[in-house]
Residue, then its C-alpha position, 0 to 999 in steps of 0.5 A: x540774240x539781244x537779250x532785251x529788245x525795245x521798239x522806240x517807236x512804240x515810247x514816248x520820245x521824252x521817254x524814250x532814252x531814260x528807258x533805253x539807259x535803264x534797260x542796259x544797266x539791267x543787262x549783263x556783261x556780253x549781252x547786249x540791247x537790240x533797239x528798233x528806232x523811226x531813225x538813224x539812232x545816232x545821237x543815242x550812240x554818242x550819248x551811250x559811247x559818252x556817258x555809259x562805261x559799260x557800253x562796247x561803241x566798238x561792238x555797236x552795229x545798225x541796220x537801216x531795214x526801211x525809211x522809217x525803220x532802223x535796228x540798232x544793237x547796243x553790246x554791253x562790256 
C-alpha cells in the first residue's frame, strides 16, 4: 500500500511535478508514491529515473485503467 497517493488530475499542470517531487522526498526508503494521472506519465518516469537518486526505475510499474486514467507507482530506494 503507497503510503501517499496524488490524483494529478486534480493539480494545476504547472504544479503538478513540483508536488509530486516534493511528496517523494517525504517518503521513506521501501515506500513508494501512487500517482493517478489523465495520461501515460512517462515523461515523469524519465525525469524521476534522471534526476532523483532515490528513485527505484526498477520497481516503477503503471497501470492504464481507462482512456483518461492511469495509476502509476513510483518506489523509493
Amino acid at each position: 500500500m503507497p503510503k501517499e497517493s496524488i490524483d494529478a488530475r486534480e493539480i494545476p499542470p504547472a504544479e503538478r511535478h513540483p508536488k509530486i517531487h516534493q511528496a517523494f522526498s517525504e517518503l521513506d526508503s521501501g515506500e513508494t508514491l501512487q500517482l493517478v494521472n489523465d495520461h501515460d506519465p512517462k515523461p515523469l518516469f524519465y525525469e524521476m529515473d534522471a534526476e532523483v537518486d532515490s528513485f527505484d526505475a526498477d520497481g516503477y510499474e503503471v497501470e492504464r485503467r481507462s482512456p483518461n486514467e492511469f495509476v502509476a507507482t513510483f518506489p523509493k530506494l
